[in-house]
N, C-alpha and C positions, 0 to 999 in steps of 0.2 A: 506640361511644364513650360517654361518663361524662361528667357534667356537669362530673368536678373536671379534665376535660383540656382544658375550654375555656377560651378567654384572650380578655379584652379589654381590646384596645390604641388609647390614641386616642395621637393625632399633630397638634400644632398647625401653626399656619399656616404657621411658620418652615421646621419640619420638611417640608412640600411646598409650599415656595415656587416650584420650575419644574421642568421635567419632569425633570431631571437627580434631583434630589430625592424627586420622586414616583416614580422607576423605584426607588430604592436601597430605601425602603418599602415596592415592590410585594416586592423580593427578601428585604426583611426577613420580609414577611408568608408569602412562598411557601415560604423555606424554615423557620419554624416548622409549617408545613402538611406537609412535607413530613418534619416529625419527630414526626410522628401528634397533631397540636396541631388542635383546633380553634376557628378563628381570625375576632375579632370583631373589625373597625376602625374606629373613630371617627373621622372627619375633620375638621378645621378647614377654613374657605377658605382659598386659599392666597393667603402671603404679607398683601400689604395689599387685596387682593378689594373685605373689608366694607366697608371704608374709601371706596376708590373706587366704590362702588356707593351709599353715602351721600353724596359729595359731588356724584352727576350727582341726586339725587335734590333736592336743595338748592339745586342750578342750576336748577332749573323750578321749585320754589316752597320758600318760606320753611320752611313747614309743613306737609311732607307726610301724607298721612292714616294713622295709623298701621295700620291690615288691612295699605294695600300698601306701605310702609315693610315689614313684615315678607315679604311676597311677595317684593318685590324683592330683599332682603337673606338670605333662604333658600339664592338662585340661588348662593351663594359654593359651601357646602357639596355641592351636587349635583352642581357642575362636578369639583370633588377627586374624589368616589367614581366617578363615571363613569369617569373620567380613571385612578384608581387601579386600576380594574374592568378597563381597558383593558391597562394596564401587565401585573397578573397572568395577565391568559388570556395576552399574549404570551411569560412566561414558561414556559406547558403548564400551566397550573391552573386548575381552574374558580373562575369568582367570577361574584357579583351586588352590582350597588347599590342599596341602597336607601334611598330618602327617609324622614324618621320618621315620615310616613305610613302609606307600607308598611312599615314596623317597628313597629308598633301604640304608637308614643309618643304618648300623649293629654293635655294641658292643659288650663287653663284657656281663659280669653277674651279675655286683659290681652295685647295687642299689646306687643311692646317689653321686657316683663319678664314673660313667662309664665312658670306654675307647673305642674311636670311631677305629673300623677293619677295615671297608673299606665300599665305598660306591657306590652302583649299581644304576647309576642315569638313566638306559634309561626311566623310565616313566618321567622322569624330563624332558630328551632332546622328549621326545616325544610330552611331551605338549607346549614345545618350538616353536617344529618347528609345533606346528598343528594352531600358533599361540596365542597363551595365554600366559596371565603374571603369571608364576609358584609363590606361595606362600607356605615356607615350614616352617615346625615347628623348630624352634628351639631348643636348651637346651635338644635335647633326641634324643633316637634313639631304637631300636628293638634289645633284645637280641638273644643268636640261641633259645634259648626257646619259644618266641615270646612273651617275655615280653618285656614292656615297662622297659625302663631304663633311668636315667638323667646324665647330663653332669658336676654338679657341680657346683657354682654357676657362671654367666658370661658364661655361655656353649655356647650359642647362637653363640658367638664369631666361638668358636671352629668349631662350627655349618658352620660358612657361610666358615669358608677357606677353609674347607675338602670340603665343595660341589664345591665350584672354581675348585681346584685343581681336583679336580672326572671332574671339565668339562674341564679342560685342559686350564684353563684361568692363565694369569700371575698376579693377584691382584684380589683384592678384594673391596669394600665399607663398613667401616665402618660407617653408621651413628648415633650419640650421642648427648646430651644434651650439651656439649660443640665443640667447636670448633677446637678440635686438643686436641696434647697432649702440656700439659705447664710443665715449671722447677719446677711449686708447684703448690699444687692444688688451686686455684685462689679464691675460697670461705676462704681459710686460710690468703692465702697469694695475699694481692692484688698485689704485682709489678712483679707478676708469668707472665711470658712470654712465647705467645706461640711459640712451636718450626716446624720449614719448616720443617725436616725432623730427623729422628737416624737411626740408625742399630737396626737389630731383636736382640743380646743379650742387649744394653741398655734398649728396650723397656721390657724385659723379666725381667732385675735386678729391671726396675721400678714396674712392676706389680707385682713382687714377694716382692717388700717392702711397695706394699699397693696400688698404683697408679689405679684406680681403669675403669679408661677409657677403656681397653682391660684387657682380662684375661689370664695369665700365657702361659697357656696350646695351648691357638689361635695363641702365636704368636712361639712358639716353632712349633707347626703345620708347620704356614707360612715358619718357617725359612726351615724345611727340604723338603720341597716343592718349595721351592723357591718363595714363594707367596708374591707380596707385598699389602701390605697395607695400603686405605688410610682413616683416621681417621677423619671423618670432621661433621659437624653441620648439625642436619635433620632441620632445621629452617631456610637456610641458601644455598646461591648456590655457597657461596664461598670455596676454596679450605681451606683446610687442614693440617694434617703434615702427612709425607710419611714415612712409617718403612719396610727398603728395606733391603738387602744385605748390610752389615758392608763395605762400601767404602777400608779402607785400618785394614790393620793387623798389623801398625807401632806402637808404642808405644804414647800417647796420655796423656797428661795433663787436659783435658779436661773433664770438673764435669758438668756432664748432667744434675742432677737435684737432689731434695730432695722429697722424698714422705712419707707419715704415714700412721700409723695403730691408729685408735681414740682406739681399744682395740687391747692389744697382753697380756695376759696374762704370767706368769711364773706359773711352776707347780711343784709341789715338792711330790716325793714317797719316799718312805723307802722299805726295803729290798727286790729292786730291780736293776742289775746292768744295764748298759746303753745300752747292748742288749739287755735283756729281756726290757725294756722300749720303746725301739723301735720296737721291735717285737708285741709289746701288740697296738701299735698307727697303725703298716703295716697291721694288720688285721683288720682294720677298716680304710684302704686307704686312711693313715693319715703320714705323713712325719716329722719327726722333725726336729723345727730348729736350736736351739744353746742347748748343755747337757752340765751340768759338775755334779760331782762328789763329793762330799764333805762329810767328817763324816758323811758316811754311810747310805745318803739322796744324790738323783737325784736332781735337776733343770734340767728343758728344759722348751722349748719353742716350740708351735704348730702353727705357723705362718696363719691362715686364717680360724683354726678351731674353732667351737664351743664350747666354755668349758662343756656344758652338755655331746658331745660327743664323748670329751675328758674323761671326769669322768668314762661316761659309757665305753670306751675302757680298761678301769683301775680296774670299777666292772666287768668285765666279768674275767679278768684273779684275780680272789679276792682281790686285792691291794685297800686300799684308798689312793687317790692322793688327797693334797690342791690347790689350785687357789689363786696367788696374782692376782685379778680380776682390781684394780685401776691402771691397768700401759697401758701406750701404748708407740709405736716405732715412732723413726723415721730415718732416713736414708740417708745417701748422695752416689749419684751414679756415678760412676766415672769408665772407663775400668781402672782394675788392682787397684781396690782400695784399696783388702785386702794385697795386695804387696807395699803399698805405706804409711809409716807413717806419711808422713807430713799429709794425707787425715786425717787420725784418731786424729792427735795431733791435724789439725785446729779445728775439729769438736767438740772435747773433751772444746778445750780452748774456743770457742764461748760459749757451754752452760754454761761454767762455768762462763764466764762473767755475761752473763744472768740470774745468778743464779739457774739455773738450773741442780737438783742432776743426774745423770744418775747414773740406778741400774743395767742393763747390757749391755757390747759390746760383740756383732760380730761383723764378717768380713766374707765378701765372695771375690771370683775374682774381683766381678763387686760392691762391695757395702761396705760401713760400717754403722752398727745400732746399735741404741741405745735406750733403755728400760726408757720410764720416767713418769713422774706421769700422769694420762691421762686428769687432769685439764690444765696439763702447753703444752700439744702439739700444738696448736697452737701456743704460745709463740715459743716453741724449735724450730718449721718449718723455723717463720719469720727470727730469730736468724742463722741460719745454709743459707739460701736464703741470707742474707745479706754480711753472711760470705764469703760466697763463691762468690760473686761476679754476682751474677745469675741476679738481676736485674739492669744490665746498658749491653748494646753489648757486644758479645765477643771479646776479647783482648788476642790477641796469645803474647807470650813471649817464650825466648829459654833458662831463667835462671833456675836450678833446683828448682820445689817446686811452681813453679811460679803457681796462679788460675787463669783459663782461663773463658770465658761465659761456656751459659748453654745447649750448642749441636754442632751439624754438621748441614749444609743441605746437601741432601742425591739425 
């Protein structure tokens, strides 16, 4: 076997939420195996595991330590490969599972949001070629101490491109509960279309404004890797949408899509400036997103975090911070959006049509967002989708300002 017939497939939670599901995967995986494929699997916990494994954690104390917060929350993943491992020998195929332990995945030290160092796959390629279909844990990996560490949430992701790329593969398989990535999320937004193909920074402005199909960090991964990825339905043997190398670096009218956050909180400190408030969120591997300044009170925003965990970055350095907790985002993603005012004037002018207040804007390179009540995001989604022209084909035009559909194929 040849490095370029190996495949690695990771499979989220949804995807093997009970054994009915977890057998259809082992069949998926066996019979690729069985078409001279050899076959790498990434797992999620299944279904809602993490979740419940977090909540009995929470019933015994407020604040658990984070080492066994990640101990505990590993156990999701280990149960799926096992369980997976089980399902394929019952189909006649050999298989192994293994922890990212024994699949030489090495991190850092950061409990909670660890960062993957590199990764020593020969037990991986060994059981490849001994024939069997490798099963690896997702969402964690061994730090030099030989603790167990986790990836954050969506890790899994992160999970399966760094093992590609450790095996010297040009992609990857994403498989999901949907079928690609779409210009809205389609439970919001029905006339969301899905997209053939984007570039790794559209895909990265979408996941970083909410889009929750891939996680930030996996496709950042892929991009300096050069890995691509293909995004497609574990229910499903149809293709997908592909997130490759950014085809051209010209400049681009083109508004990929809208995504949300159902919560993004604003958070408000007093007599702290906007480095110490950042400083207080990096020791807790926590990033901020929009600050300002105002008589003598911070605002920011902590795009993806927890607001308990939030609070407590805030108790540790003595500060009380408040929580405007009833607000969420939403976003239109566009290259060069923060460079682009017509993006912000449409955006601004749709919600207002709609009635809807927006309490605050950013901008990035690739995006503009906006802060709004979290009863009306649905409303703001369909509103901003329509505006932009995202559900009928895309329609190039060369007048400045012009809105075009809602991607590339790649």
């Amino acid at each position: 076997m040849t490095a370029a017939e190996r495949v690695v497939w990771k499979f989220g939670g949804t995807s093997v939420g009970d054994p009915a599901r977890l057998r259809a995967v082992a069949e998926r995986l066996v019979a690729a195996h069985r078409q001279g494929r050899q076959v790498v699997a990434v797992l999620s916990a299944m279904g809602d595991a993490t979740d419940d494994l977090a909540r009995l954690a929470h019933d015994l104390a407020p604040h658990p330590h984070p080492r066994e917060m990640d101990a505990l929350l590993s156990v999701g993943e280990v149960v799926s490969c096992a369980l997976a491992a089980i399902a394929v020998q019952a189909l006649g195929e050999r298989s192994v599972s293994l922890t990212a332990g024994q699949a030489g995945v090495h991190t850092d030290g950061a409990y909670g949001n660890a960062r993957l160092h590199r990764i020593d796959a020969d037990r991986v390629t060994a059981a490849l070629d001994a024939g069997a279909v490798v099963l690896v844990t997702g969402y964690q990996g061994v730090s030099d101490t030989g603790d167990v560490t986790t990836l954050g949430r969506g890790g899994s992701d992160a999970s399966a491109v760094a093992l590609a790329a450790a095996l010297g593969l040009s992609h990857c398989d994403i498989f999901t509960d949907v079928p690609g990535v779409f210009t809205a999320d389609p439970r919001l937004v029905p006339a969301a279309r899905r997209l053939d193909g984007l570039g790794h920074d559209e895909m990265v402005h979408l996941a970083d404004a909410g889009a929750q199909v891939l996680q930030p960090r996996a496709v950042e991964l892929a991009a300096a890797h050069g890995i691509d990825i293909h995004v497609r339905s574990a229910f499903t043997t149809e293709p997908g949408t592909w997130i490759r190398k950014d085809p051209s670096m010209f400049e681009t009218s083109t508004v990929t899509g809208v995504a949300h956050r159902r919560r993004d909180p604003v958070y408000t400190v007093r007599g702290m400036t906007p480095a110490t408030v950042s400083g207080a969120l990096a020791a807790r591997r926590a990033a901020v997103g929009a600050i300002i300044r105002d008589d003598g009170q911070v605002r920011f925003t902590v795009p993806g975090a927890e607001p308990a965990d939030v609070v407590a970055a805030f108790a540790a350095v003595d500060a009380d911070v408040t929580v405007r907790a009833d607000l969420a985002s939403v976003s239109v993603v566009c290259p060069a959006a923060g460079e682009r005012g017509d993006i912000t004037t449409r955006m601004l002018g749709a919600l207002e049509r709609a009635g809807i207040e927006v309490y605050l804007v950013t901008s990035t390179p690739g995006r503009v967002s906006g802060h709004v009540a979290d009863g009306l995001v649905e409303h703001a989604a369909r509103a901003l989708h329509e505006a932009f022209g995202l559900d009928v084909p895309a329609v190039y035009a060369d007048r400045p300002g012009a809105v075009v559909g809602s991607g590339r194929a790649a």
